[in-house]
C-alpha positions as CSV (number, residue, x, y, z in Angstrom):
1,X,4.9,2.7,-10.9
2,X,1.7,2.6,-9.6
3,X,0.5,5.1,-6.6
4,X,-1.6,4.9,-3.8
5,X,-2.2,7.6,-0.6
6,X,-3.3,7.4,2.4
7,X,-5.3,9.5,4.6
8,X,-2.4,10.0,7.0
9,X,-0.5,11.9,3.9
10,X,-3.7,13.3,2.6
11,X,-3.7,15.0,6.1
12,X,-0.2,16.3,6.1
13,X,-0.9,17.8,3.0
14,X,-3.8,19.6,4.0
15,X,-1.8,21.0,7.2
16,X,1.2,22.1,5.0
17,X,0.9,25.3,4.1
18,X,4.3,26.4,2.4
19,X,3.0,26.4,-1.3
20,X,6.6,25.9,-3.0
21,X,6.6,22.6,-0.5
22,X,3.3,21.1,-2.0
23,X,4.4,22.1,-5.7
24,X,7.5,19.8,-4.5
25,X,5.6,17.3,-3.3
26,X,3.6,16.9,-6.8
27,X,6.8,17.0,-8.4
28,X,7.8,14.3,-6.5
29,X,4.7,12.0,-6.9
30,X,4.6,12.8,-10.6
31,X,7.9,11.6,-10.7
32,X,7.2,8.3,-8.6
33,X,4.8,7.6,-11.2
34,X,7.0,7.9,-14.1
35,X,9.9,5.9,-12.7
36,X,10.3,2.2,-13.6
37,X,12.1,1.3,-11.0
38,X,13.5,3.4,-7.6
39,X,16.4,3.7,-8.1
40,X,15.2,6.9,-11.0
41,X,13.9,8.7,-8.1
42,X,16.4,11.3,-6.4
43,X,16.9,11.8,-2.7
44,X,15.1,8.1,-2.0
45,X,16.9,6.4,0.6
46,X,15.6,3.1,2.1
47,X,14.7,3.0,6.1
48,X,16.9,0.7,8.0
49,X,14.9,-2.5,9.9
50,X,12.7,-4.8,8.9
51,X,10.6,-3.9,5.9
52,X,10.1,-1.8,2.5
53,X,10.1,1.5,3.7
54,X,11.7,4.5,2.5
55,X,11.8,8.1,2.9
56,X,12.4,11.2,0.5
57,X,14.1,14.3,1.2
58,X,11.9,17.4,-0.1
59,X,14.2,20.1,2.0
60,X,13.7,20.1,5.9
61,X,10.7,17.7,5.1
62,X,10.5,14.0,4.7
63,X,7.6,12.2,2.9
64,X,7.8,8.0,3.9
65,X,6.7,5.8,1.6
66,X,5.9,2.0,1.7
67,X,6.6,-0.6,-0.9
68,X,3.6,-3.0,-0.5
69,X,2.3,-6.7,-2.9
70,X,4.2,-8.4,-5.6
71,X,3.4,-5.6,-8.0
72,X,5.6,-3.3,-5.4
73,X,2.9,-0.5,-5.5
74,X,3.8,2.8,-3.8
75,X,1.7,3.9,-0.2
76,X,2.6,7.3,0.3
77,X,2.1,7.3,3.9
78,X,3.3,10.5,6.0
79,X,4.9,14.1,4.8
80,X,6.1,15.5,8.3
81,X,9.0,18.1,9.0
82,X,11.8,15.9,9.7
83,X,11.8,16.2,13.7
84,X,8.8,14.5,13.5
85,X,8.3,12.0,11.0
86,X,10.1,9.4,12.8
87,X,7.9,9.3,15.2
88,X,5.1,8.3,13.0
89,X,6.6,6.4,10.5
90,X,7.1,3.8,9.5
């Protein structure tokens, strides 16, 4: 699938600072590009209300991610601790 960040996540990456968190996160992008279709990524779980969004679980973290065009690419958007990231996303 094709991949696309932005700044917000680019941020929350840069404020993480748990190395065995970003080496998850890479797996976890790395694998989002590989996948054909969604449903091959593990712990992806779609947001309820209006929209394409979903979130993945990556231990007390949660990374959302947007389904966006006819091609359905993949916004990574926000990688928060989970008491947070609702706030901010979607």
């Amino acid at each position: 699938m094709k991949v696309r960040f932005k700044a917000s996540f680019a941020r929350d990456l840069r404020a993480l600072n748990d190395k065995t968190l970003l080496k998850r996160i890479k797996i976890l992008i790395a694998n989002m590009e590989a996948a054909q279709s969604l449903a091959e990524v593990p712990n992806l779980k779609k947001l309820q209300g209006g929209g394409a969004y979903y979130r993945a679980r990556i231990g007390d973290y949660r990374v959302g991610l947007a389904i966006e065009g006819e091609d359905e690419e993949v916004v990574f958007v926000r990688a928060l601790h989970r008491r947070e990231v609702y706030r901010y996303f979607p």
